[in-house]
Structures are given as C-alpha cells and as structure tokens.
N, C-alpha and C positions, 0 to 999 in steps of 0.2 A: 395132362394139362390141368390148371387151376381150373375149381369151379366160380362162378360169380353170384352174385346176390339180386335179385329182381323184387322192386318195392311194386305189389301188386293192389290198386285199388279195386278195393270192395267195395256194393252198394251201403247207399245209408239208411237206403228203406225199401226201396223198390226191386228184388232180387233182377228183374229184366236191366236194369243200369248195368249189370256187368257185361264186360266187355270181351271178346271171341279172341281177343289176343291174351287176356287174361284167363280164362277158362283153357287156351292150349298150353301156357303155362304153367298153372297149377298141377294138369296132369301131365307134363313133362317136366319137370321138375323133381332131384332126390327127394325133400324135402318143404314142407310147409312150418316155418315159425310164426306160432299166431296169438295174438294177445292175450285171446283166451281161448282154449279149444272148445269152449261146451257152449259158447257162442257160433264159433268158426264152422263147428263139424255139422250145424245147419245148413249152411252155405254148401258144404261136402256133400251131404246126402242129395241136397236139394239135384246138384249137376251132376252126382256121381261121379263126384272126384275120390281115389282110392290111394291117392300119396299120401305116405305118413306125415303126422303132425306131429311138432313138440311147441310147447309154453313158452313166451319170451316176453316177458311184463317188466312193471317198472319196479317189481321186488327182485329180479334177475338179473336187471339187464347190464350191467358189467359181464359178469362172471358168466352168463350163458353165451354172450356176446363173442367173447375169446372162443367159446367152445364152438360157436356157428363156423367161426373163423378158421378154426381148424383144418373144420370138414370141408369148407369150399378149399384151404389148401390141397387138401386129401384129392380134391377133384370133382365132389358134390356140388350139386346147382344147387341153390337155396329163393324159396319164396318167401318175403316177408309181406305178411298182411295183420292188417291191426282189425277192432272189434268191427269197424265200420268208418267207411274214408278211406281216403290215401294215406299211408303211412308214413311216419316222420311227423303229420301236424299233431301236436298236443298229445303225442305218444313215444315211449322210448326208441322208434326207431331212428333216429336225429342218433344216440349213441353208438346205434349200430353201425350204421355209416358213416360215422363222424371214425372208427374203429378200424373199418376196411380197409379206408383209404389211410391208414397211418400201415396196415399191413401191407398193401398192395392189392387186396382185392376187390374186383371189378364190381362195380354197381351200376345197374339201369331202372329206371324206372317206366313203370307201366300205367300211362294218365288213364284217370276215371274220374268216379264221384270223390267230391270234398265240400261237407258242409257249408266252412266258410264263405269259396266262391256261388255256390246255390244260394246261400242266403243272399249276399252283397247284389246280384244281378235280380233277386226279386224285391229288393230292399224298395226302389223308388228313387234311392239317397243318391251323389256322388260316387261312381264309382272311377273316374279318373284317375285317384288321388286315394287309399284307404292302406288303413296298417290293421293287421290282427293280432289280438293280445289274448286270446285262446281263453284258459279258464284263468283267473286272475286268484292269485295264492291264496293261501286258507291264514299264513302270518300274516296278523294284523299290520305289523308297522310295515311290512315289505308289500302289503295290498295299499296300503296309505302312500306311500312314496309314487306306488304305479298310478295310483286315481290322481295326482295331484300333477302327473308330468299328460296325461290324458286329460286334464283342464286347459291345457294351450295347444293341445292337439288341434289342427286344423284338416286333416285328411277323415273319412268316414270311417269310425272306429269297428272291429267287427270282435264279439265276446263269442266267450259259450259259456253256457250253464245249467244246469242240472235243474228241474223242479222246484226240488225243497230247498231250493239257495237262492231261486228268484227274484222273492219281495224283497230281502237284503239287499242283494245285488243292483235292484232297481231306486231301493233307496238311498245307499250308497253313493251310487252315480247322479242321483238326483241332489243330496247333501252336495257335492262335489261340483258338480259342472255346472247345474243348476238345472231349468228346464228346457231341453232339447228336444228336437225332433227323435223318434226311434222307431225299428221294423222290428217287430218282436216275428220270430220265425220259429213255427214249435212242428216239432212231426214232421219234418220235411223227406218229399217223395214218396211216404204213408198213408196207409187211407185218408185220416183224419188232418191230415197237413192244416195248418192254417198259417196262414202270413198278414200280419198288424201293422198296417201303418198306424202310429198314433205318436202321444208325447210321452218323457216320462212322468209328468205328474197325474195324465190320464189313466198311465199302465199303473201306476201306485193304489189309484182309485180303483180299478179294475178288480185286482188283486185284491180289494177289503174282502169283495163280496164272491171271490172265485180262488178254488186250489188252483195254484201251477199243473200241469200234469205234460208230461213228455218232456224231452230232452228240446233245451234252446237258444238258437243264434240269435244274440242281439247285434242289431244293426243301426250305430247310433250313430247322430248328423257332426261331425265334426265342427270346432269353435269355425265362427266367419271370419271373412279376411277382413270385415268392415269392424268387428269387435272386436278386435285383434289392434286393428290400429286405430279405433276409440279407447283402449283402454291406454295404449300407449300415449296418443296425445295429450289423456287426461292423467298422465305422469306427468307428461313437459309442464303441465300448466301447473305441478307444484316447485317449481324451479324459476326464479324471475330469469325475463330475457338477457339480462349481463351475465347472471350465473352459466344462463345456456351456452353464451356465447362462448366463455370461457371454457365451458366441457371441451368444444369442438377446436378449439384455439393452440390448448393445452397439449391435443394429440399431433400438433404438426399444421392445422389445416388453416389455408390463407382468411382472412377476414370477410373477403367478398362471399368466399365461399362457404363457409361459417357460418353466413347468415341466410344463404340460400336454404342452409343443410336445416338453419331453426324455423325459417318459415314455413318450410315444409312440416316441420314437425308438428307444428302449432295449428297448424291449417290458416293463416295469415301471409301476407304479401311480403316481400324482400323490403318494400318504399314503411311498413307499418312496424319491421324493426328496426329499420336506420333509424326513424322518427321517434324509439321510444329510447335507443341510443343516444341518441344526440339530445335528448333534453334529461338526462337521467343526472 
C-alpha cells in the first residue's frame, strides 16, 4: 500500500503546545522532512523522537518534493514539519501538497500551533473578517502593488516579519494606509512574549528609540466600512448630478431608479435630485 504524507504542527515557542497525536506521529512515521534539521532535531531530542530526518526548504523544494513522492509511492509514511507552525503557511510545504495530490498521494493534516491565528485572537482587532499576507516580498514593485491593494482592504490584515525589517515594514504600511490601529505580537508563547496594542505612528516612534528584537506578527485594523463609503461619496461629489444620472441610465437602469441609486450615493434625498433635475 501507498504511504501518505501527514503536515504535523510544531510549536512556536512553547515545546508543551505540541500535541500527543503529533509526538505518536513523529515516532511512527518512516520519515521526518523538516525545514531545517539543526532546528528540528531539538524538538527530537527534546521527546526523543529517533526517526530519521531529511531537509525540504525553499532551495529544494521541487526536486526533493518528487523524491518524497516516490517514497510514499514505495509505501513510506512521511512527516512534514516546518521550523515552527503548521506547515504550508509562509513555507514550501503549499508545493509539496499542491504535488501529492497531482500524484495521488494521500495527505492529512495534524492541527497545532500557527502564529498567525495566535496573534489575530490576541490582536484586540476584528477577528470576524481577516486575510493573511505572511511576509510581504523583498521586490520592491511586487511589495508596492501588495501595499496599495491592502489600502482598501477592509477585513484585519495579519503580517510577519523578521526584526531587522520591522521599522521599514512599519513605515511602509504607515506611508501607504496611513495611520491605523495595530497589535504588534513579538515572541509569542516564549518567555518574553509581549503583545502591543498601539498605532502605526506610535510603533514608528517607538522604534526611534528601541531595536526590533524577536520574530513578529503584525496585526493591523483593516480600512472602515464608514471610510470606505466616505471616500466613495466624495468621488460622486466630483461628478454633477446629470452627469450621475447618466452613469446609471446609460447601463440600462430605469430613471426612478437612477435616482434612487444617486441619492444614495451622495448621501441626499430622491425629492433633492429631482429638484436639481428639474431646474438644471
């Protein structure tokens, strides 16, 4: 019989997060692929896991990928675990399974720790409603396209980044969106955890007088649904109301209803565009 592939989350800081279906795993399993073994093989000693490991990074991950593939053909179980997290988020495991399942082989995954949702739930912010956009590229113009469609973003936006990329990243976002609400989350489920509410112009200040230190999830307040449609009304009002009218005329839609569609737009009465109709 085919072996299958099991995405096993790791902790992110706390070795007690892992989880007794995950630790029976590991040591049942042929096979551990792990982002990085001289990371991973702490986690090994730590429980005295004794299954072998190989490397599966984002400088491999095609070409080792096929070879994992093999061996579950062959009839090997395989664990995939990334440095820290559940795997697949912001790491090549997304290839590997994207890979399987073009082969046929079976993948399950094993829920644990994952940054993102740990940050989002200590955030403060909206969590109803939130999209994650992981680490945001290192090209300039393809980081520029993503900040600028994250400007009309309206759901709780969730980052990661690195230290020494921080104050950029913060000013960036602050150049872009302007000034927002944000949970800066650093260290999280480690000793020194700490979680900030604040804004981004306060974290820029912060920042003059303080290194970054530790790896960290931003958790920033997505646009309002009230600036959202102040910004749009204050479109309509560079459009006179015959001009509007005809937008809405033009695609099909009856007169009555035309003007329904502009008074709403304007934030004005149905009786305040007939009346500027009818004398124009």
């Amino acid at each position: 019989m085919a072996g299958q592939l099991y995405l096993c989350a790791t902790p992110i800081g706390n070795l007690g997060d892992i989880t007794e279906r995950v630790l029976q795993t590991l040591q049942e399993v042929d096979l551990i692929a792990a982002e990085d073994t001289r990371n991973s093989i702490k986690i090994m000693n730590h429980f005295q896991i004794k299954t072998p490991m190989t490397s599966y990074h984002e400088y491999n991950k095609i070409e080792k990928a096929h070879s994992l593939i093999d061996k579950m053909k062959q009839g090997l179980n395989i664990a995939l675990i990334t440095d820290a997290g559940t795997p697949g988020i912001s790491d090549p495991g997304e290839e590997l399974v994207k890979l399987c399942y073009e082969e046929g082989v079976v993948v399950t995954s094993l829920p644990g720790a994952a940054a993102c949702i740990t940050a989002l739930t200590l955030s403060g912010l909206s969590t109803r409603r939130f999209c994650f956009e992981g680490f945001l590229p290192s090209d300039k113009k393809e980081k520029r396209e993503i900040l600028e469609d994250l400007k009309e973003e309206s759901r709780t936006i969730i980052l990661y980044e690195a230290p020494h990329h921080l104050k950029r990243t913060l000013l960036e976002l602050y150049q872009t969106l302007g000034n927002r609400n944000i949970t800066l989350c650093r260290e999280l489920t480690k000793k020194f955890e700490t979680i900030l509410p604040t804004t981004l112009e306060d974290a820029l200040k912060k920042y003059e007088v303080e290194n970054p230190r530790g790896e960290y999830v931003l958790v920033l307040e997505g646009k309002s649904l009230a600036d959202r449609k102040k910004e749009k009304m204050e479109a309509w009002q560079e459009m006179s109301i015959p001009d509007h009218m005809d937008y809405f005329v033009k695609q099909g839609i009856d007169k009555k209803e035309a003007m329904k569609m502009v008074a709403k737009d304007r934030g004005i009465t149905k009786r305040d565009v007939y009346q500027i109709l009818l004398n124009q």
